[in-house]
C-alpha positions as CSV (number, residue, x, y, z in Angstrom):
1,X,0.0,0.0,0.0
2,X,1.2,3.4,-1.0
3,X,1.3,6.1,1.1
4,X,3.4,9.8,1.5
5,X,2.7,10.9,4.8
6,X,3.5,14.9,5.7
7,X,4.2,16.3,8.9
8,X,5.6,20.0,10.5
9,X,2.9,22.1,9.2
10,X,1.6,24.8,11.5
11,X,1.7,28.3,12.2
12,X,4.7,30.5,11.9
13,X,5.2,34.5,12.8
14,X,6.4,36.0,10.2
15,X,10.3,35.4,9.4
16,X,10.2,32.2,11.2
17,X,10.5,28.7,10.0
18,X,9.3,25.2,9.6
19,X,10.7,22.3,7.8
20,X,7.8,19.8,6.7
21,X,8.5,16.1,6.2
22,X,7.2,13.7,4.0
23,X,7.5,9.7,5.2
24,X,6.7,7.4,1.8
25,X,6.5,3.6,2.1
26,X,5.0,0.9,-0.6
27,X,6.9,2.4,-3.7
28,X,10.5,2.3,-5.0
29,X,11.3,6.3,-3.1
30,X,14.8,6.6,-4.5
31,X,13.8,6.1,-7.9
32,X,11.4,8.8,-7.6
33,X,11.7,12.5,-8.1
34,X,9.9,14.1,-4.8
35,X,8.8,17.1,-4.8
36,X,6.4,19.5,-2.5
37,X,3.5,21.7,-4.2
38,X,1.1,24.2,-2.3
39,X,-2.4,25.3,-2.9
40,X,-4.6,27.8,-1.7
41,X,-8.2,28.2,-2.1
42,X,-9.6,29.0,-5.7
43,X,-6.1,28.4,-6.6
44,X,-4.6,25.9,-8.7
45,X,-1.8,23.8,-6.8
46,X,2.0,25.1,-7.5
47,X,5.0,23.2,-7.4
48,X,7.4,25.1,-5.4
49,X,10.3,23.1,-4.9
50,X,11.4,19.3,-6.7
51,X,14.2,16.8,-6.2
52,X,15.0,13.7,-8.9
53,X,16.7,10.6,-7.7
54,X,20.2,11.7,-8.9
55,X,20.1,15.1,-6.3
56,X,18.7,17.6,-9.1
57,X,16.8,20.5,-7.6
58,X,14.1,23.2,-9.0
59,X,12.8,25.7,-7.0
60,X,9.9,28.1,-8.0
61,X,11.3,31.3,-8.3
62,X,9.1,33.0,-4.7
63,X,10.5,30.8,-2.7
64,X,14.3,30.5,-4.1
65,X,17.0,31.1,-1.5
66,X,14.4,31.0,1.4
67,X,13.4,27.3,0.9
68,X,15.6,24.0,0.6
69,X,14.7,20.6,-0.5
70,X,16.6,17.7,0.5
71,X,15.8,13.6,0.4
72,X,17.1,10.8,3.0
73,X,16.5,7.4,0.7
74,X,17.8,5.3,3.8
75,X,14.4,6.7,5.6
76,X,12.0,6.7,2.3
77,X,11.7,10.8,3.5
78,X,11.7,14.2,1.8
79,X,11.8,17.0,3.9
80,X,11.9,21.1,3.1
81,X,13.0,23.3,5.2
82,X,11.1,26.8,5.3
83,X,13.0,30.0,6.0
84,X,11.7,33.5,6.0
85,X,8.3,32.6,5.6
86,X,5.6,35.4,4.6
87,X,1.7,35.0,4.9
88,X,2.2,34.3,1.1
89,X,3.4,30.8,2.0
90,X,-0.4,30.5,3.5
91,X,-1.1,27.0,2.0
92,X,-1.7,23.4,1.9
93,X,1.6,22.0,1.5
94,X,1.5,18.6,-0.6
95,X,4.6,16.0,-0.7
96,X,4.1,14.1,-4.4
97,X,6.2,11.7,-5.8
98,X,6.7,10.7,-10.0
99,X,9.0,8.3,-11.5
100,X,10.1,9.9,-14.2
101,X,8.9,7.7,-17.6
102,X,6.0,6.3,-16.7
103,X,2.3,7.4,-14.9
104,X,3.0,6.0,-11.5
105,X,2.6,9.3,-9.5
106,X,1.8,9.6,-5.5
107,X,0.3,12.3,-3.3
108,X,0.0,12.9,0.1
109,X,-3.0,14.4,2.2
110,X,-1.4,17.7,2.6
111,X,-0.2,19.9,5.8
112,X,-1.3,23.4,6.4
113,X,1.0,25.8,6.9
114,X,0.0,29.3,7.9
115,X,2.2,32.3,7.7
116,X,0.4,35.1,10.6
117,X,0.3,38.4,8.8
């Protein structure tokens, strides 16, 4: 049974930080390019930060130099770390996983995160 289980949302004063974590189990994790992706109401989800198996990173250009993505394959995790943050970073925050040449895609349930304006 698949599953991508995220943890560390909440809410953070503004300039503070959080680093979410994403537990996967029932898929081949290393293989996969993880990535996290936010979405707030009426809007349609964003990705905002991505890692392939082989360490490659993108990083939407908002959160660039505030945000970091990083993977433990030994613990099937994928974490980001949240610096900075603004009441723009208001949003669901959803781990997904892909492996890359075919349609096997994953999501989690999602973890709010909440910037106080």
């Amino acid at each position: 049974q698949v599953q991508l289980v995220e943890s560390g949302g909440g809410l953070v004063q503004p300039g503070g930080s959080l680093r979410l974590s994403c537990a996967a189990s029932g898929f081949g994790f290393s293989r996969y390019t993880m990535s996290w992706r936010r979405q707030t109401p009426g809007k349609e989800r964003e990705l905002v930060a991505s890692m392939t198996s082989s360490g490659y990173t993108y990083y939407a250009g908002s959160v660039k130099g505030r945000f970091t993505i990083s993977r433990d394959n030994a613990k099937n995790t994928v974490y980001l770390q949240m610096n900075s943050l603004t009441s723009d970073d208001t949003a669901v925050y959803y781990c997904h996983g892909a492996l890359p040449g075919s349609f096997n895609t994953y999501w989690g349930q999602g973890t709010q995160v909440t910037g106080s304006a």
